[in-house]
C-alpha positions in Angstrom: -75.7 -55.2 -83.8 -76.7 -58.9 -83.3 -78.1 -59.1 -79.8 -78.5 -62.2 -77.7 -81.6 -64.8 -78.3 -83.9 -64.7 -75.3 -83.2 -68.1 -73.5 -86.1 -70.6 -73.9 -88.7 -70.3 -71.4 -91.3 -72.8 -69.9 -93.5 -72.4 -66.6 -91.0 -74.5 -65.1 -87.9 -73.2 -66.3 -89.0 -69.2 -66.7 -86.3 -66.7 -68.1 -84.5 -64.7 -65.1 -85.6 -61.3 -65.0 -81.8 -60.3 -65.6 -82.1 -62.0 -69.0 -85.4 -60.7 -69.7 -84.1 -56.9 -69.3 -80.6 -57.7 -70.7 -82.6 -58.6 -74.0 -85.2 -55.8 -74.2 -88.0 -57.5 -72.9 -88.6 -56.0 -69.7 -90.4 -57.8 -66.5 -92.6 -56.5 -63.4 -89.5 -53.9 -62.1 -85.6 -53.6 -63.3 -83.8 -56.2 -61.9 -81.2 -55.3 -59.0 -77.3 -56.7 -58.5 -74.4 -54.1 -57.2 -71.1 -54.2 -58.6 -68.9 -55.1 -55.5 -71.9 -56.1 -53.7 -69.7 -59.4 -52.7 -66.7 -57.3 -51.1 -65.7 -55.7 -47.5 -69.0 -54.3 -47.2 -70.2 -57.3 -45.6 -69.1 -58.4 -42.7 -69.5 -62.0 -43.3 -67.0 -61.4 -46.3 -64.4 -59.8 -44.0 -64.7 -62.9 -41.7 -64.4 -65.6 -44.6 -61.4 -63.7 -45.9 -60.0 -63.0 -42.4 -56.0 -64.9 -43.1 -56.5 -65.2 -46.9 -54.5 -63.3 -49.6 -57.3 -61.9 -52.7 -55.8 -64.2 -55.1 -55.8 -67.0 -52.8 -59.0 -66.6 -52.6 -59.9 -65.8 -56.1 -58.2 -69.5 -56.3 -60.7 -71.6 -54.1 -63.5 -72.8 -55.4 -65.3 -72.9 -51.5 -64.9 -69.3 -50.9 -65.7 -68.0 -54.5 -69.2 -69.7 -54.1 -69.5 -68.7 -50.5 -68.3 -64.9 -51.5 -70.2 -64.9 -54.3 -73.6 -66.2 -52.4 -73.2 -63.8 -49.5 -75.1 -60.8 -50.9 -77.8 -62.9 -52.6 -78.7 -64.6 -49.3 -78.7 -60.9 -47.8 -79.6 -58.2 -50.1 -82.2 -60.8 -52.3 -80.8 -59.0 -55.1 -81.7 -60.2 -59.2 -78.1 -61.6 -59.4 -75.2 -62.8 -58.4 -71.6 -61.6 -59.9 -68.8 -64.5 -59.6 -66.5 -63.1 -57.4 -63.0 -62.8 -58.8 -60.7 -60.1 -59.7 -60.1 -58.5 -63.4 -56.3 -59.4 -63.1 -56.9 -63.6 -62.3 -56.3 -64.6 -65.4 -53.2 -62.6 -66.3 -52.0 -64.3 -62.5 -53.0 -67.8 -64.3 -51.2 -67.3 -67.5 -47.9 -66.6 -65.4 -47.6 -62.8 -65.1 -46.3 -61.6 -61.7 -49.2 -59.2 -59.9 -49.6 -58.5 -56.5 -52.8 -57.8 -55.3 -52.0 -54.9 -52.7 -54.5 -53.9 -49.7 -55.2 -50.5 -50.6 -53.2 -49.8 -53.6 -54.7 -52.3 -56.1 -52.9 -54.6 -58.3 -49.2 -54.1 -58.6 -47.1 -55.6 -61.7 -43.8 -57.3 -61.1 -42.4 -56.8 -64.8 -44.5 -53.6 -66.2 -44.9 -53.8 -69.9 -41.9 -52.2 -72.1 -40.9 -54.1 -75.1 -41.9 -56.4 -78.2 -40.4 -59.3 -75.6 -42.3 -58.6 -73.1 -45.5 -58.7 -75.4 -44.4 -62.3 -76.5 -44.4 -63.3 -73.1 -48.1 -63.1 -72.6 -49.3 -66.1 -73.7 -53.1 -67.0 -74.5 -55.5 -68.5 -71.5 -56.5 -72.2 -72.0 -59.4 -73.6 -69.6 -56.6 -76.0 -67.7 -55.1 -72.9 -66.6 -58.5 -71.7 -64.0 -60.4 -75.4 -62.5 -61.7 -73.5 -59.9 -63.3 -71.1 -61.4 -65.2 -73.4 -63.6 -65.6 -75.8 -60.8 -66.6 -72.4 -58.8 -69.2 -71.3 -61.4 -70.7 -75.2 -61.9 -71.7 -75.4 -58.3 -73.0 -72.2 -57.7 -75.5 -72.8 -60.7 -76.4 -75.3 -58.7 -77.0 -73.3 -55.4 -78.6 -70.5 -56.9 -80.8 -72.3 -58.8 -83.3 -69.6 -61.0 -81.0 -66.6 -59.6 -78.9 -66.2 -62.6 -75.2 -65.6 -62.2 -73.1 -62.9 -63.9 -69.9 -64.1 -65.5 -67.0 -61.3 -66.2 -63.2 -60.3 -67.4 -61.4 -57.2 -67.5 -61.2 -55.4 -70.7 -58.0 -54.9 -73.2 -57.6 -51.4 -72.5 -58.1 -51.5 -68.7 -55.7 -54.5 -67.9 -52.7 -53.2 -70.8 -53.2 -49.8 -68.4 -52.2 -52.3 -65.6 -49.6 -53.7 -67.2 -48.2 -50.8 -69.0 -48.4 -48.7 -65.5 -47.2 -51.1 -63.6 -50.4 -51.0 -61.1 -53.4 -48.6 -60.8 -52.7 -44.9 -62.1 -54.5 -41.5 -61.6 -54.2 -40.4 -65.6 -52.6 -43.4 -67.5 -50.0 -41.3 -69.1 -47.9 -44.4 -69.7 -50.3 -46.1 -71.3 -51.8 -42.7 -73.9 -47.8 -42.2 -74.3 -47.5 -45.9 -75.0 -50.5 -46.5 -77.5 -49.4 -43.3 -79.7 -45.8 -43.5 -79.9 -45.8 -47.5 -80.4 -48.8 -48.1 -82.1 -48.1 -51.4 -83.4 -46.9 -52.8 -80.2 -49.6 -51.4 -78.4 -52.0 -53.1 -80.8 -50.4 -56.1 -80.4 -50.8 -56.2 -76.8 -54.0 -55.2 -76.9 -55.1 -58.3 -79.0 -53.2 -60.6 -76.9 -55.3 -59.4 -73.8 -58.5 -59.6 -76.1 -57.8 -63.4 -76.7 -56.8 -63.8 -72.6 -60.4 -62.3 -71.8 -62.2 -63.7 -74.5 -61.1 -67.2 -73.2 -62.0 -66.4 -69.6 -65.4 -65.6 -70.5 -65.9 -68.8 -72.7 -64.7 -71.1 -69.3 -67.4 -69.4 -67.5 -70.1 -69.3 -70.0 -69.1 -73.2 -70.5 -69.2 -73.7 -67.2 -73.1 -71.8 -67.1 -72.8 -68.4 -66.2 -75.8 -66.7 -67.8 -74.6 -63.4 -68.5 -71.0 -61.7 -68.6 -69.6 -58.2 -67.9 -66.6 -56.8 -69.9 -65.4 -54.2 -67.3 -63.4 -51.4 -69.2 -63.3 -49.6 -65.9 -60.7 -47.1 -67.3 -61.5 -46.3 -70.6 -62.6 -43.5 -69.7 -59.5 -41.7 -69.6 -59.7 -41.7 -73.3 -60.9 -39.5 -75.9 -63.8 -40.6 -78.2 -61.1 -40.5 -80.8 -58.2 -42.5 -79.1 -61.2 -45.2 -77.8 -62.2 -45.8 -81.2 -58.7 -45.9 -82.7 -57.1 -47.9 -79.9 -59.6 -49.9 -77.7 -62.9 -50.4 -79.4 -61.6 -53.0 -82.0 -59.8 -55.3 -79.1 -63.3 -54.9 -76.9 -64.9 -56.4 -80.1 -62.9 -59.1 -80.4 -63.8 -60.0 -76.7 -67.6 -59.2 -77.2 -68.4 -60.4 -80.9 -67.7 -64.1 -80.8 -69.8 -64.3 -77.8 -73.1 -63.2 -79.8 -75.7 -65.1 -78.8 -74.2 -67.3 -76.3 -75.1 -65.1 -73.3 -76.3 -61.5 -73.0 -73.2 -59.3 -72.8 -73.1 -56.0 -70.9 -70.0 -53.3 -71.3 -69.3 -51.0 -68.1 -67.0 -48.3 -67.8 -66.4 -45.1 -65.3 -66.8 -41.1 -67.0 -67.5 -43.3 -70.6 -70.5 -40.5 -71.2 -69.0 -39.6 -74.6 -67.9 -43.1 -75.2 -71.4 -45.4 -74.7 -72.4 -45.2 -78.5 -69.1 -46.4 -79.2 -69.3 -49.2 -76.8 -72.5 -50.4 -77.4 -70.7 -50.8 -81.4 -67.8 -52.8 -80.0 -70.4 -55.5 -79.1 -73.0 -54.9 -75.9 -76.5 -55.9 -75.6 -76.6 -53.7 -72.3 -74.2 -50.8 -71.6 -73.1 -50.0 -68.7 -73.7 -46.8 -67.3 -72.1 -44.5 -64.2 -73.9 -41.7 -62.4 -72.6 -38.5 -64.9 -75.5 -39.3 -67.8 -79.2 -39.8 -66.6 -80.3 -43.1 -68.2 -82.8 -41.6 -70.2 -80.1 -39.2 -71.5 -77.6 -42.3 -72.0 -80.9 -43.6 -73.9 -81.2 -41.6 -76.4 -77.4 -41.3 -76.9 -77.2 -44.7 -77.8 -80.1 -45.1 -79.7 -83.4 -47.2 -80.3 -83.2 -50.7 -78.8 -81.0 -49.2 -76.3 -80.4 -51.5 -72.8 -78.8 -49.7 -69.8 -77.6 -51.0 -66.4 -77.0 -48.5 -63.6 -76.6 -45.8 -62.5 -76.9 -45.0 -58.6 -73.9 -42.6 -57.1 -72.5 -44.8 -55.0 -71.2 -42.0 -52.7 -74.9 -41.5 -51.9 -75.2 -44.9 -50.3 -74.2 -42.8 -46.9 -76.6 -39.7 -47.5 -79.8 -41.1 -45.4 -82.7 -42.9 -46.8 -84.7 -39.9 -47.9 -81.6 -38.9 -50.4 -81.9 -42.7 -51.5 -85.1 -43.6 -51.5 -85.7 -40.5 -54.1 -82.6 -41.2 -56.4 -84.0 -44.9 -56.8 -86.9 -43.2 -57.7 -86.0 -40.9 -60.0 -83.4 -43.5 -61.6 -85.7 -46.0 -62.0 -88.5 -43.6 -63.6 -85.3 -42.3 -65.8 -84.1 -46.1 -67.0 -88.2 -46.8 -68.3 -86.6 -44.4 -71.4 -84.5 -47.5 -72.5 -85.8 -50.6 -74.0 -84.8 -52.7 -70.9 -83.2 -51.5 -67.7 -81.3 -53.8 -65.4 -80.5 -51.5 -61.3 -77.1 -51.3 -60.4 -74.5 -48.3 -58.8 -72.6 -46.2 -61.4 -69.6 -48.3 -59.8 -68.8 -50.4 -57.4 -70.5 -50.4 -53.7 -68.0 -48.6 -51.4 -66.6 -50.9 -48.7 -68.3 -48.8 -45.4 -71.4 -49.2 -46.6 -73.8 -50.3 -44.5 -75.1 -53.3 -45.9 -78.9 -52.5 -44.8 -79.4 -50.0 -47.0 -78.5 -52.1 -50.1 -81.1 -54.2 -49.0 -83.8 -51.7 -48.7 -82.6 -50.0 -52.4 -84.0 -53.8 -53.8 -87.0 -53.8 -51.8 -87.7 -50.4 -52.8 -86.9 -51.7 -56.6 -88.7 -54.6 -56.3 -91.7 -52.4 -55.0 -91.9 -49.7 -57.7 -95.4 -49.7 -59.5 -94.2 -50.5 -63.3 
């Protein structure tokens, strides 16, 4: 696996700590970011958005750099995450979605035929200015806080689209993948090339690190990953090698990290069902890991907290570099203190 060059360092310019860890060169503590850590939580989010559709704001270059500099002017965390949604550039290349409060995204035309495979055409930079715009000016703002870059994965947004929104089991999409093979492969490659061009506008545009979220794949067998998903994850992943450090996140994926470290990641991704030195050793020497607080333990009381960060922490010194994060996304009652006292705590920790 060809991982990403460290980027050049000087006393002036040094390396973000998020870089550092991403490519096995640990610093002083793990650094800290929170997936969803620009959402509802905060109530200066909820205020910004107060009147404003998801995908409208997805679409303004103000509020995706206000949104996505909210928690790093709170929490102080490592990193900031462009905000955006997994199902924006599908919206840009003309496919009808509704963003839904509460439900998710809902499809207007779910995925049935060869046709309606055809339709999907490929993402061109011209197709997202404000996200580029977006990303150039918060590089700007944030200065040495590096900012995290990401797209949805093949597998997660065909379940979308083959669904029709968000599903419990994706038994449209397993039933769709084995009895139309070809078709489903040819989806999948169409979304590889959608995501693979998302990333490159934001890594042209400066973000120093992206996420491929396969939030679903889960739902998969080792077998049906390997056979169906892996090789369209690689074609997002791959021809971003050494370009920026690339991390690969997925819910219940214990079975499946090995396999997604192979379709491409310098740093997996992983939830709160595998201890990180467990998730270690399953992927093997060299290993990177990002995560892996419950998120549900956010509202147990410090005490709980303060001794999962803790043990997590002592559990992620197993890997070769260890970047903090939730095993998913931070849940929107959270109160936002205690995210700010898990980086302090992080940031804290004797190394």
């Amino acid at each position: 696996m060809s991982a990403s060059p460290p980027s050049r360092e000087t006393a002036e310019s040094p390396t973000p700590l998020l870089v550092r860890a991403a490519t096995g060169r640990p610093g002083p503590y793990p650094p800290v970011w929170f997936m969803r850590q620009a959402g509802r939580s905060l109530p200066e989010y909820r205020a910004v958005r107060a009147g404003t559709t998801m995908l409208d704001a997805c679409r303004s270059p103000e509020l995706i750099t206000e949104i996505t500099l909210q928690p790093v002017r709170r929490h102080g965390v490592d990193a900031a995450i462009l905000f955006s949604d997994i199902v924006l550039p599908l919206v840009a290349t003309g496919v009808g979605i509704d963003i839904v409060a509460g439900v998710g995204p809902v499809i207007d035309k779910p995925i049935r035929t060869a046709a309606d495979i055809d339709r999907l055409r490929v993402l061109d930079a011209g197709d997202v200015p404000y996200v580029a715009d977006a990303v150039r000016g918060l590089v700007r703002e944030l200065g040495g806080t590096p900012l995290i870059g990401f797209a949805g994965a093949p597998f997660t947004l065909a379940s979308y689209l083959v669904e029709g929104g968000p599903s419990r089991d994706h038994a449209l999409t397993k039933a769709f993948m084995h009895a139309e093979p070809q078709l489903w492969h040819r989806l999948a490659g169409r979304l590889a090339e959608i995501a693979r061009a998302y990333l490159t506008v934001q890594i042209d545009a400066g973000v120093q690190t992206v996420q491929l979220f396969d939030s679903w794949a889960g739902a998969l067998s080792l077998a049906d990953y390997t056979e169906f998903a892996l090789p369209h994850s690689r074609a997002v992943l791959e021809p971003l090698a050494g370009r920026v450090p690339r991390i690969h996140f997925g819910v219940n994926t214990g079975e499946l990290l090995p396999a997604m470290r192979a379709a491409g990641a310098d740093v997996v991704g992983v939830d709160w069902r595998v201890p990180l030195d467990e998730a270690a050793r399953r992927l093997g020497p060299g290993a990177v890991v990002q995560g892996n607080l419950d998120p549900a333990l956010l509202g147990a009381g410090w005490p709980v907290i303060d001794a999962a960060v803790r043990r997590i922490v002592e559990q992620g010194r197993g890997a070769s570099g260890h970047i903090f994060n939730l095993g998913h996304g931070v849940p929107p009652d959270t109160d936002p203190q205690v995210l700010t006292r898990i980086v302090e705590l992080v940031h804290a920790l004797e190394p």
